[in-house]
C-alpha positions in Angstrom: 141.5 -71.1 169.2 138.9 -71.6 166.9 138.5 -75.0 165.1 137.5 -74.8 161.5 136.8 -77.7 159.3 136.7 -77.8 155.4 135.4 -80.8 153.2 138.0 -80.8 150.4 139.1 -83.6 148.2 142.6 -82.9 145.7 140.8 -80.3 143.4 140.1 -78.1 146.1 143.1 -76.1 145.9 142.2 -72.5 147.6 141.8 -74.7 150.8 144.8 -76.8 150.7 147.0 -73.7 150.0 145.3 -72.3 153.3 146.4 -75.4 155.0 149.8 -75.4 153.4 150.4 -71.9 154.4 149.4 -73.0 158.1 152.1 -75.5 158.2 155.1 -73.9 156.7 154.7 -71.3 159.4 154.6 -73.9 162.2 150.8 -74.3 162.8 149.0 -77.9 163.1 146.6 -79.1 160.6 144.4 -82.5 160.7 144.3 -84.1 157.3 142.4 -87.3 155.9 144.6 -90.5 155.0 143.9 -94.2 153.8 144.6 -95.4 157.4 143.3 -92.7 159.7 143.5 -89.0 160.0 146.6 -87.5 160.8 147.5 -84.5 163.0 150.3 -82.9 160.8 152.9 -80.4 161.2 156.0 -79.5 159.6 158.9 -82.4 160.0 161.6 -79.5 159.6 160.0 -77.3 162.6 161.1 -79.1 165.9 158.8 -76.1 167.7 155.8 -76.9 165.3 156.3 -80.5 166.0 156.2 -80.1 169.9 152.8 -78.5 169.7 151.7 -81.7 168.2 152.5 -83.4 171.6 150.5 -81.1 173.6 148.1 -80.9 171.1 147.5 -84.9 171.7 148.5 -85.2 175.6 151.3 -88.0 173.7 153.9 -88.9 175.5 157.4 -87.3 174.2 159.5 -90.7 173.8 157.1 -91.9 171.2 157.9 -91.1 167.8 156.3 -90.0 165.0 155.5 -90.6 161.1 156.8 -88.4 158.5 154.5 -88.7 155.8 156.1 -87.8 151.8 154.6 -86.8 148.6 156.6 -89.3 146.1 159.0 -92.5 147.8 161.9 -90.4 146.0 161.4 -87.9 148.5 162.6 -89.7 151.0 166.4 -89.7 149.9 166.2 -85.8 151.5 165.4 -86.9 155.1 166.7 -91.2 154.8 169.4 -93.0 154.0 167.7 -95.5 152.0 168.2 -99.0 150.0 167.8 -101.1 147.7 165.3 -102.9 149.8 163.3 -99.9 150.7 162.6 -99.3 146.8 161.3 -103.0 145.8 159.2 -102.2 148.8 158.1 -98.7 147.5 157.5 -100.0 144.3 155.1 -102.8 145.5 153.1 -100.4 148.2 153.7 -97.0 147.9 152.1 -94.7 147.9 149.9 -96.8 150.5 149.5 -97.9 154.3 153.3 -99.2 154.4 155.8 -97.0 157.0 159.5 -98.1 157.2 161.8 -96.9 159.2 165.4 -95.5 157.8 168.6 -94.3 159.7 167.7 -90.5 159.7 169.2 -87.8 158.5 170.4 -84.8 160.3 167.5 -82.6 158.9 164.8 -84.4 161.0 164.8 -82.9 164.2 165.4 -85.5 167.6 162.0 -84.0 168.4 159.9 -86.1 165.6 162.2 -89.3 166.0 162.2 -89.2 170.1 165.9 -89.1 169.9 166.2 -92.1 168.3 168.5 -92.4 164.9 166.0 -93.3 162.5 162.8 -91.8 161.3 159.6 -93.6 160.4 158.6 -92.6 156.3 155.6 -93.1 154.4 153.8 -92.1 151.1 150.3 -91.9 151.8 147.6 -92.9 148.7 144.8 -90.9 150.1 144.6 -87.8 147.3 144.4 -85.0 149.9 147.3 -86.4 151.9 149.5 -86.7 149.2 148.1 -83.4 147.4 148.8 -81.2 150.3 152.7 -82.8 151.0 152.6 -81.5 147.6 151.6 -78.2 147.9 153.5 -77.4 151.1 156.5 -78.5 149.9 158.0 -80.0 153.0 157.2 -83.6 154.7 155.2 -83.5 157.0 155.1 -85.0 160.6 151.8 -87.1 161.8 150.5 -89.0 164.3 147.0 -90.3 164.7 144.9 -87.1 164.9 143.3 -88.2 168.6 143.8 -87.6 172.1 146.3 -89.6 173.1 145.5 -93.3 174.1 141.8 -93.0 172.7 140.5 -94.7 169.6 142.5 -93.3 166.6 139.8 -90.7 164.3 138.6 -92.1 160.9 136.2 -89.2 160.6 136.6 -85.5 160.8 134.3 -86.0 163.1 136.0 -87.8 165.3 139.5 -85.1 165.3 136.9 -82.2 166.1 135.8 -84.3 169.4 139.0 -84.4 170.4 141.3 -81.5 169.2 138.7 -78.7 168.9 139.8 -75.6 170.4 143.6 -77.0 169.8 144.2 -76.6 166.2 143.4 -74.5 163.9 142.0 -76.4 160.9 140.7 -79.9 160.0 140.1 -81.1 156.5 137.4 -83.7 155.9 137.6 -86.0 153.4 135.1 -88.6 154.7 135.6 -91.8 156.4 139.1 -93.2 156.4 139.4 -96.5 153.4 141.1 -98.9 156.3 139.8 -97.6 159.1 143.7 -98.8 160.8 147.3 -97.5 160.8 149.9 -98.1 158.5 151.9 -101.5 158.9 155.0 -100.3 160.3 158.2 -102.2 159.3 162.1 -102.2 160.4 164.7 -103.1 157.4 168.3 -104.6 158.5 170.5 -106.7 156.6 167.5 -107.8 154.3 165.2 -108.7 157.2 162.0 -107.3 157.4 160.4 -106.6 161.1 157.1 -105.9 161.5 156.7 -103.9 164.5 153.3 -102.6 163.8 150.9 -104.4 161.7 148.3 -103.3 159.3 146.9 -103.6 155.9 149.6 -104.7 154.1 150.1 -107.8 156.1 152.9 -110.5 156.3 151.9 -112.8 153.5 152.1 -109.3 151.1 155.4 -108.0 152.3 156.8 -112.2 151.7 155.9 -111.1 147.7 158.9 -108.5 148.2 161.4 -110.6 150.6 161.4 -113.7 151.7 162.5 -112.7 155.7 159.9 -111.3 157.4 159.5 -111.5 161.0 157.0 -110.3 163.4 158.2 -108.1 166.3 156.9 -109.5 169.7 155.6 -106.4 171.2 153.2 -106.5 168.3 151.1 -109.4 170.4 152.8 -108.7 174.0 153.8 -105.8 176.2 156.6 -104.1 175.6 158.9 -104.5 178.2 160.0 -102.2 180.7 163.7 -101.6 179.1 162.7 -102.0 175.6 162.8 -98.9 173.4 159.6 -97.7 171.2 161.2 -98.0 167.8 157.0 -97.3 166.1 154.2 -95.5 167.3 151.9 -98.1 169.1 154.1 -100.5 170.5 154.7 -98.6 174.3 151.4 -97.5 175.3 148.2 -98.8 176.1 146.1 -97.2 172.8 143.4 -97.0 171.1 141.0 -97.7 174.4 137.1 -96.5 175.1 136.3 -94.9 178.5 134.8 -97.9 179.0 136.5 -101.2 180.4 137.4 -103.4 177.3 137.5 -107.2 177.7 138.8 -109.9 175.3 136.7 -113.7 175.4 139.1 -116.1 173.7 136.1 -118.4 172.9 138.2 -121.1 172.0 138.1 -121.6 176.0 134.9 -120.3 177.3 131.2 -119.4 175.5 131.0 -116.3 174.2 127.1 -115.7 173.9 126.9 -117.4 177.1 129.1 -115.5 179.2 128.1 -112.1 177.7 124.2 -113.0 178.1 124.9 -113.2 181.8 126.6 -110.4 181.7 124.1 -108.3 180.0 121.7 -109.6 182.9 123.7 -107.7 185.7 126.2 -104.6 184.1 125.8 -102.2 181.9 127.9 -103.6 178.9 128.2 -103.3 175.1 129.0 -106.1 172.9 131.0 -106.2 170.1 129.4 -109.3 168.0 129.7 -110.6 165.1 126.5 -109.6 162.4 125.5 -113.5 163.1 124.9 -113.5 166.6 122.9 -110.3 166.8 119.9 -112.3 167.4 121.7 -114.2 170.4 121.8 -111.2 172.5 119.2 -109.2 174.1 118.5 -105.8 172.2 120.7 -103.3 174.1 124.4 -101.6 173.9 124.9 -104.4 170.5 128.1 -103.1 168.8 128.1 -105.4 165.6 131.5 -105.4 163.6 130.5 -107.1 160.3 130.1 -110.8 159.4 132.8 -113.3 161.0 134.4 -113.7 158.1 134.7 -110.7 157.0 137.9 -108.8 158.1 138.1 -106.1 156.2 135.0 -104.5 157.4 135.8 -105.8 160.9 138.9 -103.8 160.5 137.2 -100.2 158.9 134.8 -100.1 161.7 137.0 -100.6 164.8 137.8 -97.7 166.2 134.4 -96.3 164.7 133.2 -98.8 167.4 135.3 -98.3 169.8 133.8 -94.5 170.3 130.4 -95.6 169.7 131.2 -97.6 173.1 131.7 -94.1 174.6 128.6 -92.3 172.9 126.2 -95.1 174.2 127.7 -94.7 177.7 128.5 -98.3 179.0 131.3 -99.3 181.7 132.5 -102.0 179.8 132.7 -103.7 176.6 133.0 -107.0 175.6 134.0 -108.9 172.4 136.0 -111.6 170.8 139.9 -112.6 170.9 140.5 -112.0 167.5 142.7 -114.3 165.7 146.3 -113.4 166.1 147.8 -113.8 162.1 146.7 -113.1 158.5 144.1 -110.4 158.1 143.5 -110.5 161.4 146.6 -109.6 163.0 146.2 -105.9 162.5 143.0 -106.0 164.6 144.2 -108.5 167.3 147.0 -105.9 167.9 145.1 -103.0 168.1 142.6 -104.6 170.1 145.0 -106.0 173.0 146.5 -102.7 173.4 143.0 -101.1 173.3 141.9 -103.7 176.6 145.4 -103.2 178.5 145.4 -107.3 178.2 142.7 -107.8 179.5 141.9 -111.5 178.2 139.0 -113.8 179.8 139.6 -117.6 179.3 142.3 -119.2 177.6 145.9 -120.5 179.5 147.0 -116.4 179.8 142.9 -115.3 180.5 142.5 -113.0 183.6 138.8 -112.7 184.5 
C-alpha cells in the first residue's frame, strides 16, 4: 500500500473530503490533533476498526478513543450527565477524554468489550473539521507502532505506518506534544486514569472530587482491567534502555558523567546543565522550570534517542503532581520502572 501524505489545515477541503471518503468506506486515515496524531477509523465499522490494531501491532484488550465533532454529539454513542456537560463546557473541545456507559452503536471492538466508551472533542481545526465532514465519530488511538513514542509529526506516523495506511494528513507539530487527560465520572467523582494537559488543579474548577487513579504512577496489576489507553502496557519507550535518576537520592550530573565515560548513552538534561556534560548524545528538554516545553518535546525526544543510536538513555525522575504529572506518567511507562536511587530505585 502506498502511503501518501497531504499538508492541509481546515480550508483545505478537496483533501479532507478524500480523507472523509476513505473512512466512511472503512479505510484508516492519520490525522493531526492538539495532543498527538491519531490513527482514525470509523467508530461505527467494527471491521475498519480492527485494521487499526494490526495497523499498530496494539494489543486487542486496550481500548480506544472516539473522537466527536461538537460535545452534543456524544448523546448518539453515550449516556451522558450533567457532570459530563459542566466538564464540556470548561474544556471541550480540548485535550479532555471521559469515559460514558456506551451505547449499543459502538462496537465491543473499539471499547475492548468493556461497557463504556472513551469520548472526546478535539480543538485542533483539522481534527474537528474532518469529524465534520465525515459525518461519523471517529475511532483513534496514537498514530505509532504500538509501545513506541506516540507521533507529534507527520513525520513521525510515516516512520511507522508507511506502507499500512493509505493517507496521513500533516498539520505540523502537535500543540502539547502529550495525550489527552483521560477521566472516569461516577457518582460525581472524578478519576483521573490518564493524565494530561488539563491537569488536577483545572478539573477541581469544575468539581470538587477529583482523584487520581493509582495505575497512573504504578503498574497496573495483573487482574486489574484497562479502563484508558495507557494504563496496561509498557508505552511510549525508545529502542534504547530508558533509566529514571530520582536526584533527590543520588547526583544526577555525577552519575551520568560516569556513565558517559564507559556506555554509549544519551542524556535527557535540563537546558542548564548542558555545559555539565561532555558534548555527545545531549537530549535537552527545555529549562527546569519550564513544563510545558518539557512536555511538547518528549516523545520528539524520545525518537531522537533512536535516530542518534544509543543503548540507553538517561534523565531525571520527574516530579510526580501539578504540571508535571503528565510527564512523570508517561515517562515511567516509557522506562518499564526502571528508577535509580530513591527507597523503590533499582540500579
Amino acid at each position: 500500500m502506498e502511503t501518501k501524505i497531504f499538508k492541509v489545515t481546515k480550508d483545505s477541503l478537496d483533501i479532507l473530503q478524500e480523507a472523509s471518503k476513505l473512512l466512511n468506506s472503512g479505510e484508516l486515515v492519520a490525522f493531526p490533533t492538539e495532543t498527538v496524531y491519531g490513527l482514525g477509523a470509523n467508530a461505527f465499522n467494527a471491521d475498519a476498526c480492527k485494521r487499526i490494531f494490526l495497523a499498530k501491532g496494539r494489543p486487542s484488550d486496550n481500548p480506544l478513543i472516539v473522537h466527536i465533532s461538537t460535545p452534543e454529539d456524544a448523546e448518539k454513542i453515550a449516556y451522558t450527565c450533567p457532570l459530563y456537560y459542566e466538564l464540556a463546557k470548561a474544556f471541550m473541545p480540548g485535550p479532555l477524554t471521559i469515559i460514558l456507559p456506551k451505547k449499543e452503536i459502538i462496537p465491543n471492538e473499539v471499547t475492548a468489550g468493556l461497557d463504556t466508551v472513551a469520548i472526546r472533542c478535539p480543538k485542533n481545526e483539522v481534527a474537528n473539521k474532518l469529524i465534520e465532514i465525515s459525518g461519523i465519530p471517529i475511532a483513534a488511538p496514537s498514530a505509532n507502532s504500538s509501545g513506541k513514542p506516540s507521533p507529534t509529526s507527520a513525520k513521525h506516523v510515516y516512520d511507522d505506518l508507511n506502507g499500512k495506511i493509505p493517507m496521513i494528513l500533516d498539520g505540523g507539530d502537535s500543540e502539547f506534544g502529550v495525550e489527552s487527560t483521560v477521566i472516569t465520572i461516577k457518582d460525581d467523582i472524578l478519576t483521573i486514569l490518564r493524565p494530561g494537559s488539563v491537569t488536577p488543579k483545572m478539573l477541581e474548577g469544575v468539581s470538587k472530587n477529583v482523584q487520581i487513579a493509582s495505575a497512573v504512577k504504578e503498574e497496573l496489576k495483573a487482574n486489574e482491567t484497562a479502563l484508558s489507553p495507557g494504563m496496561k502496557y509498557k508505552h511510549y519507550a525508545p529502542r534504547a534502555n530508558l533509566y529514571l535518576i530520582d536526584d533527590r537520592y543520588i547526583s544526577f550530573i555525577e552519575y551520568v558523567k560516569q556513565k558517559q565515560k564507559t556506555e554509549n548513552c544519551g542524556v535527557m538534561c535540563y537546558d542548564e546543565e548542558i555545559s555539565l556534560f561532555d558534548n555527545k548524545n545531549l537530549l535537552p528538554v527545555g529549562k527546569k522550570k519550564d513544563i510545558k516545553k518539557q512536555t511538547k518535546k518528549l516523545f520528539n525526544l524520545l525518537r531522537q534517542a533512536d535516530d542518534i543510536g544509543v543503548d540507553t538513555v538517561y534523565a531525571h525522575l520527574p516530579s510526580d503532581d501539578g504540571e508535571s504529572l503528565a510527564i512523570y506518567n508517561r515517562m515511567i511507562r516509557a522506562c518499564a520502572h526502571r528508577v535509580i536511587g530513591g527507597r523503590n530505585g533499582k540500579d
